[in-house]
C-alpha positions as CSV (number, residue, x, y, z in Angstrom):
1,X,87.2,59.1,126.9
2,X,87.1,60.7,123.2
3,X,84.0,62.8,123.8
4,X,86.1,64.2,127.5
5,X,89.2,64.8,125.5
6,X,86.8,66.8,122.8
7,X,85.2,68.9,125.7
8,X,88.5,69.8,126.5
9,X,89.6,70.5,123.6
10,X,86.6,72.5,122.7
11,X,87.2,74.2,126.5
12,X,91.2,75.1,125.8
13,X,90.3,76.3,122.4
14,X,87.3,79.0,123.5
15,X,89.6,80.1,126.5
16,X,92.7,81.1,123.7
17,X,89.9,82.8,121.8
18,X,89.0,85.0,124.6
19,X,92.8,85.4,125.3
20,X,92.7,87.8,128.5
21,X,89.1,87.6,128.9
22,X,86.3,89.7,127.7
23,X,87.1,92.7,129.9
24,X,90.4,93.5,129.0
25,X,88.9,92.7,125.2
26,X,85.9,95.3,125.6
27,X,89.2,97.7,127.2
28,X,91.2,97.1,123.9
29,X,88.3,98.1,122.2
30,X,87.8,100.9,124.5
31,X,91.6,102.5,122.7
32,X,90.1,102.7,119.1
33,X,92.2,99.2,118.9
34,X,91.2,95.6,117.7
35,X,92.1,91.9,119.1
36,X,95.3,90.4,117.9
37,X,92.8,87.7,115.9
38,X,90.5,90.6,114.6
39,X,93.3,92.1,113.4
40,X,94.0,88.9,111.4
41,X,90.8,88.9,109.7
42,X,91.1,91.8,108.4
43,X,94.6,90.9,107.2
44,X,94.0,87.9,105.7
45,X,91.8,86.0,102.6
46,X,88.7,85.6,104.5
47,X,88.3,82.2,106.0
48,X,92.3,81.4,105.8
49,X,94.3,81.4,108.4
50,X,95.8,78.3,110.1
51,X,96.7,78.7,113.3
52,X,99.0,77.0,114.9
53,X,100.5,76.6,118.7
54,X,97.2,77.5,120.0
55,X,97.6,75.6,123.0
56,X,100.9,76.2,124.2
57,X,101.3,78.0,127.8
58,X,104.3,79.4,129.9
59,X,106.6,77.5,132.0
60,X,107.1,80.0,134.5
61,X,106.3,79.5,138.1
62,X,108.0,82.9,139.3
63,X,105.9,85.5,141.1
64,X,102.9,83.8,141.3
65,X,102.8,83.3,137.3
66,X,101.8,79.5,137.7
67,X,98.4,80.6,138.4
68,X,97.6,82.9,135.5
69,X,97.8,80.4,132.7
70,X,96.2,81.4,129.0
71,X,96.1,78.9,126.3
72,X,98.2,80.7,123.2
73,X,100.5,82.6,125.7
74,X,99.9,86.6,124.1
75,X,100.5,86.2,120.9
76,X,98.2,84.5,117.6
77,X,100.5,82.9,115.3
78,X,99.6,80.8,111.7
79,X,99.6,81.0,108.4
80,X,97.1,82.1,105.8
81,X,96.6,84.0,102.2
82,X,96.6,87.7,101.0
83,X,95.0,87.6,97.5
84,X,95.7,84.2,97.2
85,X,99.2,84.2,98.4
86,X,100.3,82.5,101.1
87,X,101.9,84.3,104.0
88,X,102.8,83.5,107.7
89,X,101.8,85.5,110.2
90,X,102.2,86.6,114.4
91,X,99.6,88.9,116.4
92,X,100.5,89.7,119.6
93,X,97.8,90.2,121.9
94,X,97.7,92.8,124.7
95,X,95.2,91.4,126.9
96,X,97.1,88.7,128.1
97,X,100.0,89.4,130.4
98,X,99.8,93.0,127.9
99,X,101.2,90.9,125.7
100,X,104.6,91.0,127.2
101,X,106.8,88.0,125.6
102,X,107.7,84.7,127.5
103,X,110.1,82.1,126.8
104,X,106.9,79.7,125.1
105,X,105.7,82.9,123.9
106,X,109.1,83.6,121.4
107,X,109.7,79.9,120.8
108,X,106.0,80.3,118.7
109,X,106.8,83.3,117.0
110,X,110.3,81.3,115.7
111,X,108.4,78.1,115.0
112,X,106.7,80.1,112.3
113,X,109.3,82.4,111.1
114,X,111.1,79.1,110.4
115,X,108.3,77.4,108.8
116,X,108.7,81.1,106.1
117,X,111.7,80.6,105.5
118,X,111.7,76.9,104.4
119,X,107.7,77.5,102.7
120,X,109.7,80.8,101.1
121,X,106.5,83.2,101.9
122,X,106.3,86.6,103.3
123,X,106.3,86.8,107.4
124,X,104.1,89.8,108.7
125,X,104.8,90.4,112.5
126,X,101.8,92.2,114.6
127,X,102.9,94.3,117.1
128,X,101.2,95.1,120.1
129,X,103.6,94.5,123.2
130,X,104.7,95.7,126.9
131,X,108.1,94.1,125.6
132,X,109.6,91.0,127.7
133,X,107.7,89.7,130.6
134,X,109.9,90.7,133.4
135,X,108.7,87.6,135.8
136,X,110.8,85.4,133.4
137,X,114.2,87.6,133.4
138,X,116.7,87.0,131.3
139,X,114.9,84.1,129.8
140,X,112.3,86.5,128.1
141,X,115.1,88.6,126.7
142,X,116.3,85.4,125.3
143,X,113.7,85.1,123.3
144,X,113.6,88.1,121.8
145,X,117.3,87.5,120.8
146,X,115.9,84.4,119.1
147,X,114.0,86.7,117.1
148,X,116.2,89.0,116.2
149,X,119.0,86.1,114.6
150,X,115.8,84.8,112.9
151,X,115.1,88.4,111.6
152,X,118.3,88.5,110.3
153,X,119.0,85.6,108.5
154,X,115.6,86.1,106.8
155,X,116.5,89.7,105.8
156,X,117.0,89.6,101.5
157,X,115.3,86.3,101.9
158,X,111.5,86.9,102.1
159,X,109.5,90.3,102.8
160,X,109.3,90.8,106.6
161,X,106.5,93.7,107.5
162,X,106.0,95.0,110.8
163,X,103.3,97.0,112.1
164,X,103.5,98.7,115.5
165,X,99.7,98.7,116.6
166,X,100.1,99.5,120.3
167,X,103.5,99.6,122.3
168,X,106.8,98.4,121.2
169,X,109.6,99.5,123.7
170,X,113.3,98.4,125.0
171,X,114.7,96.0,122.7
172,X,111.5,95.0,121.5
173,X,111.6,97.4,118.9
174,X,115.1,96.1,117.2
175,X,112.5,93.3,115.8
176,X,110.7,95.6,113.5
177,X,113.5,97.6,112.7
178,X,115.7,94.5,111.1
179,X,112.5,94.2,109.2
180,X,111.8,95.4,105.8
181,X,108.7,98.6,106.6
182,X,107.5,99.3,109.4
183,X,103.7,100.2,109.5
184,X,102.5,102.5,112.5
185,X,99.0,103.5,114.2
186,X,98.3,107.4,114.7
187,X,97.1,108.0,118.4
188,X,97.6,104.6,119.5
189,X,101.1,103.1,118.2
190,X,105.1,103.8,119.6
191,X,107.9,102.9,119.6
192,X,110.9,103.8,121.7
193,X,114.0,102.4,123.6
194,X,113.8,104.0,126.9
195,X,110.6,105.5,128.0
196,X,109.1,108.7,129.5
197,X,109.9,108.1,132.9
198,X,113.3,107.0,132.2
199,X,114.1,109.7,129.9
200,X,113.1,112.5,132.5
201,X,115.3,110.4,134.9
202,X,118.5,110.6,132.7
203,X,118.0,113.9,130.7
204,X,115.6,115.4,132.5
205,X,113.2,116.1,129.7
206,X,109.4,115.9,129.8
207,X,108.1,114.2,127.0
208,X,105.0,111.8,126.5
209,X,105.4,108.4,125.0
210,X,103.7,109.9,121.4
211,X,105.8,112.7,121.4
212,X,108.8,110.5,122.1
213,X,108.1,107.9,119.6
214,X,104.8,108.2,118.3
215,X,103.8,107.2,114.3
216,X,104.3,111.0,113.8
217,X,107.6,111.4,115.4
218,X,108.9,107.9,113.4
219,X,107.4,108.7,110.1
220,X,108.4,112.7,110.3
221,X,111.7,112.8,112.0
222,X,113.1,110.2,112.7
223,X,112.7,107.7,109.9
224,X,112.1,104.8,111.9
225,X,108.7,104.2,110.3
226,X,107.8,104.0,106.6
227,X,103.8,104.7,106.6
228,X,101.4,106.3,109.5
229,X,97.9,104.8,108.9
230,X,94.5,106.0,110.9
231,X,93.6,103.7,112.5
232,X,94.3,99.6,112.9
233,X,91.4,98.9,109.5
234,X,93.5,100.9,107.5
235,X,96.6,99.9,108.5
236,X,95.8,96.2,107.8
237,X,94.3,97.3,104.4
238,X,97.8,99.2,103.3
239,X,99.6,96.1,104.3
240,X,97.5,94.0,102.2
241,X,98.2,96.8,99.6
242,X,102.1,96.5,99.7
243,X,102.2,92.6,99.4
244,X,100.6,93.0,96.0
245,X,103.8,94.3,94.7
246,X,106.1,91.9,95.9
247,X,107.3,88.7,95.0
248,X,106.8,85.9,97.9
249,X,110.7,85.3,98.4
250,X,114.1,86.6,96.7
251,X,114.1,83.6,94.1
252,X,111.1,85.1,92.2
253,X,109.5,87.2,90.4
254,X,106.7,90.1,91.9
255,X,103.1,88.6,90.5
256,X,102.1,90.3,87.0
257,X,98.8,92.5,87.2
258,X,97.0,93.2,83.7
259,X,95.8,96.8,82.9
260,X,93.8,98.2,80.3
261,X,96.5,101.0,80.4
262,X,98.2,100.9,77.4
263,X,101.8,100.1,76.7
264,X,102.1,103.0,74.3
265,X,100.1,105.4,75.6
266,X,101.8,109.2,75.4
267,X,101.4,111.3,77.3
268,X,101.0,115.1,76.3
269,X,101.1,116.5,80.0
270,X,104.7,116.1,80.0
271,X,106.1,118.0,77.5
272,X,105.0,121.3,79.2
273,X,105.9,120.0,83.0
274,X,109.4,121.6,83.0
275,X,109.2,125.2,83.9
276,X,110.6,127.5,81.6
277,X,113.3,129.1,84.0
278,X,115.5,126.1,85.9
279,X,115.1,127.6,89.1
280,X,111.3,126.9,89.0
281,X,109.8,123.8,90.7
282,X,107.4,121.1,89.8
283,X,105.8,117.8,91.5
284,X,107.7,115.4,90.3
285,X,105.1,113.3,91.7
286,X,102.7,114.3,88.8
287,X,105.6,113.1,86.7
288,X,105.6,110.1,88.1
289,X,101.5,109.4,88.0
290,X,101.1,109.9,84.7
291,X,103.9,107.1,83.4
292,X,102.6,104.4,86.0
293,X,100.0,102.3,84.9
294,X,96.8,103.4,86.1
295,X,98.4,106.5,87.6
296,X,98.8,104.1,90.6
297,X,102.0,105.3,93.1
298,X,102.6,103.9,96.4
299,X,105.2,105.7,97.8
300,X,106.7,105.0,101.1
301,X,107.7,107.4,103.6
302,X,106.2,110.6,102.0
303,X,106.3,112.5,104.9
304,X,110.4,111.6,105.5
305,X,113.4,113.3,103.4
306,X,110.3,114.6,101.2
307,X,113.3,116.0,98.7
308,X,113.6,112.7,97.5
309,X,110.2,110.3,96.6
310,X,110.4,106.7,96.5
311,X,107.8,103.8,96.4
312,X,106.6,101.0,94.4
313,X,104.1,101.3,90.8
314,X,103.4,99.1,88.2
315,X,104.5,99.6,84.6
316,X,103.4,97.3,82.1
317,X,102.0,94.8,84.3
318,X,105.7,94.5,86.3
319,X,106.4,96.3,89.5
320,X,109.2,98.5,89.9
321,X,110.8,100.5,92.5
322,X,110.6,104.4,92.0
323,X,113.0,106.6,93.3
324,X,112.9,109.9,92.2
325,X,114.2,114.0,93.1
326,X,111.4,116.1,94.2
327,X,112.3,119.6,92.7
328,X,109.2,121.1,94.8
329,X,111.3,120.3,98.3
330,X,114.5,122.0,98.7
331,X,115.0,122.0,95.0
332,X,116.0,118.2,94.9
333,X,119.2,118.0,96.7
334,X,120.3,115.2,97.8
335,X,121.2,115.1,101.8
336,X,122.0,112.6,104.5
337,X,118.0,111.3,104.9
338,X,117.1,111.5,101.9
339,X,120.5,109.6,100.3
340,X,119.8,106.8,103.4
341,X,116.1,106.5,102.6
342,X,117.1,105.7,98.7
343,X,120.0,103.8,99.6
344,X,117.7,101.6,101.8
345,X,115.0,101.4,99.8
346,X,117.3,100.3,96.7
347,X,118.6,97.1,98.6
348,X,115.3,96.0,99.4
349,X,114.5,96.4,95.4
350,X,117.4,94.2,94.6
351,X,117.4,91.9,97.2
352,X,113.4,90.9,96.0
353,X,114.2,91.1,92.1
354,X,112.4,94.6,91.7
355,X,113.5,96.8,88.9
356,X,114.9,100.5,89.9
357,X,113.4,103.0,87.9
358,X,114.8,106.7,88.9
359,X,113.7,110.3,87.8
360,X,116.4,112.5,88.1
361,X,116.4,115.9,88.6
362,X,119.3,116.9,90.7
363,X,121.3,120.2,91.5
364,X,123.9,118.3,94.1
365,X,124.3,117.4,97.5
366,X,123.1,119.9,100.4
367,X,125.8,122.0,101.2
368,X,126.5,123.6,104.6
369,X,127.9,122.7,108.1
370,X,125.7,120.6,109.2
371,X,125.2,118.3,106.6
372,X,129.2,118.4,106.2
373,X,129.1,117.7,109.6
374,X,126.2,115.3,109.9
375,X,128.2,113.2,107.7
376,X,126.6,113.7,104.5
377,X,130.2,111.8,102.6
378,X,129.2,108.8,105.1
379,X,125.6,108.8,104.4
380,X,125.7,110.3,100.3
381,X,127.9,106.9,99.6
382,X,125.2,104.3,101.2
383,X,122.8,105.5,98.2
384,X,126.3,105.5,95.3
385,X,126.9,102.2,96.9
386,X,123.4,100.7,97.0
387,X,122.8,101.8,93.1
388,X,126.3,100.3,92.1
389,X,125.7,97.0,94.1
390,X,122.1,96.7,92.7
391,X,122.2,94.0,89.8
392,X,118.3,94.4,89.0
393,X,117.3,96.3,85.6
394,X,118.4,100.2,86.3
395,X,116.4,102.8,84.2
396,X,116.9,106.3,84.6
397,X,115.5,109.5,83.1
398,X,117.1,112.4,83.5
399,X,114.6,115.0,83.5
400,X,116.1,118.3,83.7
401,X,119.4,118.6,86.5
402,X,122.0,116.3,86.6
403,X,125.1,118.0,88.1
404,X,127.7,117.1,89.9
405,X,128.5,114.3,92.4
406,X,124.2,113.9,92.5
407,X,124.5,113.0,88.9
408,X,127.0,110.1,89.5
409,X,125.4,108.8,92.4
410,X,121.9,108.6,90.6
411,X,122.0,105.3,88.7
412,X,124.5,107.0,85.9
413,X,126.0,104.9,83.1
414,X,129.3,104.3,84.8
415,X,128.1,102.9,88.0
416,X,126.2,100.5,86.0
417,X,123.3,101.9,84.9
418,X,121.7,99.4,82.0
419,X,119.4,102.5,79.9
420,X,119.9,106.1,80.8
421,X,118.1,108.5,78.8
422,X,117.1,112.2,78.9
423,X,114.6,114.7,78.3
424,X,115.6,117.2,75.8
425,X,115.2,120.0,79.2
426,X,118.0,117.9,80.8
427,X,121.1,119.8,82.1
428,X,124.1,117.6,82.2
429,X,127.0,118.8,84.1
430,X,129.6,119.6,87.0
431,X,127.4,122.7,88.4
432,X,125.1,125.3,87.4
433,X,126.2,127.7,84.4
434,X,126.3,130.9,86.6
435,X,128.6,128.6,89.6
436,X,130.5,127.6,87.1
437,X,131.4,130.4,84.8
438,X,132.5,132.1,88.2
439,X,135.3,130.1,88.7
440,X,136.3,129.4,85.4
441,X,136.3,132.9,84.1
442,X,137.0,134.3,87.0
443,X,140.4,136.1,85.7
444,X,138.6,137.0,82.3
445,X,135.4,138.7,84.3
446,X,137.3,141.0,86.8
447,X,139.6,142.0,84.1
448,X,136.6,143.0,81.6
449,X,135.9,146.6,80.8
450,X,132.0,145.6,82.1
451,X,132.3,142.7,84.9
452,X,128.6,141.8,84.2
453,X,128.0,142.1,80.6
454,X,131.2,139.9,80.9
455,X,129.9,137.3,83.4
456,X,126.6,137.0,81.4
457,X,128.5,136.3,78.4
458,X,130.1,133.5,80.1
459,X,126.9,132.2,81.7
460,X,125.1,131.8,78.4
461,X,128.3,130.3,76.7
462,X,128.7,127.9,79.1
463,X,124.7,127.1,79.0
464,X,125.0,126.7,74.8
465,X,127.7,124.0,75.7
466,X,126.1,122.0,78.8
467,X,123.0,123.1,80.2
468,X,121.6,120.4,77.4
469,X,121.9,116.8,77.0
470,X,124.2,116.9,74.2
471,X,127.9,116.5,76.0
472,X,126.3,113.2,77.5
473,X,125.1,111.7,74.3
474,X,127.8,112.5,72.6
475,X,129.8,110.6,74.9
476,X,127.7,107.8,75.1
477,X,126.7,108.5,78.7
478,X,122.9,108.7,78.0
479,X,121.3,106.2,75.5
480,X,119.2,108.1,74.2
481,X,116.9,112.0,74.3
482,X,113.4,111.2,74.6
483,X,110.3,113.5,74.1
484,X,108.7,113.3,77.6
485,X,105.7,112.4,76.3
486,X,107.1,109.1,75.3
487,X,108.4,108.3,78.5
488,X,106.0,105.5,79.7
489,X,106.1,103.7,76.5
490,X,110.2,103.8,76.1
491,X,110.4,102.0,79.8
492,X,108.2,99.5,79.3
493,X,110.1,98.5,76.8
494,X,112.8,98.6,78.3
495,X,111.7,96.8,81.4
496,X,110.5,94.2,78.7
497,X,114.3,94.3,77.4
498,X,116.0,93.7,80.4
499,X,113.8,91.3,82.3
500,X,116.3,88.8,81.0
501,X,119.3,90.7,82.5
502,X,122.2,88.5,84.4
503,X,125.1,90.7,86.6
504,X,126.8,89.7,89.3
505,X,129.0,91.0,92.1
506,X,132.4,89.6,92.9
507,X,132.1,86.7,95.4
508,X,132.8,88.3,98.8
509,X,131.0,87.8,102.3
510,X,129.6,91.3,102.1
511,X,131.0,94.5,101.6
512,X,131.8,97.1,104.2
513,X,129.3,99.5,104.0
514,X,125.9,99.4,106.1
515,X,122.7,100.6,104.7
């Protein structure tokens, strides 16, 4: 009786290997794309995972569906390690029932976001999907509600990462979007709500599933995405890449990694980096490289709201979050995408006990019509809100602009910033000299004897007085001007300095503003 119940064991066990069989695995293969459980070996520690549910089917006897049983059900779910760190984990596999979800199919994919939640680990969802298996109706949709209240509770509590490796459409896609970054597939990956045919239906447009919601269209335009990887290796790999920065839940700490990089190291390339003439751009990325340790930056949506850069880098050992002005991209500004991608990207630091490190160099908010009209108050406040709400360590250096509105809403002293320092090119101040000698002296230049000897006296009096760092120090608005060289070793030790930091918000449900 034992050895029967083993042979069937055995038997069950191969057929939820081979999921849909070994021609629609050879037709994955066929799209540049891998299995559900390939896909977790390359994810996972080698030799790791734990699988569980791997014999659970459908109950569904609708449209002939109680003949097409697979062991598993369309989606791979367990637990296992990245670098030693335990993580749970779902694949969803497209050769069975194209891996369109089931009642049995969601209950599996909540039994293990459950099990993160009480373990505290990260949960990494797999996506690879036709969306809900229509034979079960409203049961299948369900499910997918199941996930998305699981989703949300977990959200602040423990990483969620999604990557989109084939098809995610309908409400299938609201998963990965209540999740923390979204990881996407060039040539093989979407993602959209309604699709082709129902779109030329309705709006009568003509538009392909990648050009409707392709990684390209999510990571370029429409923000939906956070990185577009090659292919599924390198996607996995990336993924793998990202968990080394974070902590395993929001009650600790991101893991330490030692460096030979020194603490103290200066370094020279940055007291030439600002231009001469304040109108002149620079890669503030560069900036960024050489402070990190091991010049190691991985930023997150580089290809999105490129005006403003943001990512994750290691200084001293500790991660931090990096959100930084790109003068090289319409000069810096601040506008609606970039001040939600920051304001987005903020919460997630402070929700997982991340440090915010910003580089500001700022001339204000876009101006114009349609940002105006676009909503740019709406969307500017997120990012003022998400700094101020932020109780993490907040270090900002103020690298040359800091004007106006842009300057409050960057991490500044009075919206508790903890150390704000400058670099001796730093302009403080409510606009530009030549803006603001305009309007001030407006009187005194169009009664002058000479209007523009008289305007460019005012513009270089009002540069002696604030295009410099001194009105803020004075005031106790900046800690502290730094050489830029320096840089790297003044944060560290001032990462070192508040790592013991304790704030706190008033006690309130939440507050009323969405990120």
């Amino acid at each position: 009786m034992t050895k029967d119940i083993q042979a069937r064991i055995d038997a069950r066990r191969e057929q939820a290997t081979l999921g849909g069989g070994q021609a629609r695995i050879d037709a994955q293969h066929a799209k540049g794309k891998l299995t559900a459980r390939e896909r977790i070996d390359l994810l996972l520690d080698q030799g790791s995972f734990e699988e569980i549910d791997a014999f659970v089917t459908h109950r569904c006897t609708n449209f002939g569906l109680d003949e097409q049983i697979h062991p598993g059900d369309g989606v791979v779910v367990g637990t296992g390690l990245i670098q030693g760190r335990p993580v749970a984990v779902f694949s969803q596999d497209f050769t069975v029932f194209g891996g369109s979800l089931s009642e049995a199919y969601g209950a599996k994919i909540c039994k293990v976001m459950d099990a993160a939640m009480k373990l505290g680990i990260p949960m990494i969802g797999l996506n690879d999907s036709g969306g809900a298996r229509i034979q079960e109706g409203v049961v299948s949709l369900s499910a997918y509600s199941e996930l998305f209240s699981r989703n949300t509770m977990a959200s602040g509590v423990i990483p969620q990462i999604s990557a989109i490796m084939g098809p995610c459409a309908g409400g299938a896609v609201y998963s990965p979007a209540l999740t923390d970054f979204i990881f996407m597939v060039e040539g093989t990956s979407y993602m959209h709500i309604t699709g082709p045919d129902v779109v030329k239906t309705v709006t009568h447009e003509d538009v392909t599933s990648e050009d409707l919601g392709g990684a390209r269209v999510h990571e370029e335009v429409s923000g939906c995405s956070h990185f577009t990887c090659a292919d599924d290796a390198e996607c996995l790999s990336r993924i793998r890449r990202l968990m080394s920065f974070l902590p395993s839940n929001n009650a600790e700490d991101a893991p330490r990694k030692p460096t030979d990089d020194s603490a103290d190291r200066a370094e020279v390339l940055l007291d030439s980096i600002i231009p001469e003439s304040p109108n002149q751009p620079y890669d503030m990325k560069t900036v960024i490289e050489a402070i990190v340790d091991d010049g190691d930056f991985f930023e997150i949506q580089e290809n999105y709201a490129a005006n403003m850069v943001i990512g994750l880098a290691r200084l001293g050992g500790r991660s931090v979050g990096l959100v930084a002005n790109q003068p090289s991209v319409l000069a810096g500004v601040l506008d609606s995408n970039s001040s939600e991608k920051g304001a987005r990207f903020i919460r997630f630091c402070d929700a997982f006990n991340i440090p915010i490190v910003t580089f500001e160099d700022v001339p204000g908010f876009m101006p114009g019509t349609q940002q105006e009209h676009g909503g740019i108050i709406r969307r500017g406040a997120k990012l003022l809100y998400a700094y101020c709400e932020a109780t993490v360590p907040k270090l900002t250096v103020i690298t040359r602009k800091a004007y106006g509105g842009a300057y409050c809403v960057l991490s500044s002293k009075a919206t508790r910033g903890d150390w704000n320092v400058a670099w001796p090119s730093a302009q403080i101040a409510v606009m530009g000299a030549e803006g603001a000698a305009k309007i001030i002296f407006r009187r005194e230049i169009a009664a002058a004897d000479d209007p523009a000897k008289a305007e460019a006296d005012k513009i270089a009096d009002y540069k002696q007085r604030f295009d410099n760092p001194f009105s803020a120090a004075e005031r106790g608005l900046i800690d502290d001007i730094i050489q830029p060289s320096e840089t790297r070793a003044r944060l560290i030790r001032a990462l070192e300095l508040y790592s013991t930091k304790r704030d706190s918000m008033p006690a309130k449900k939440h507050g009323s503003i969405p990120l």
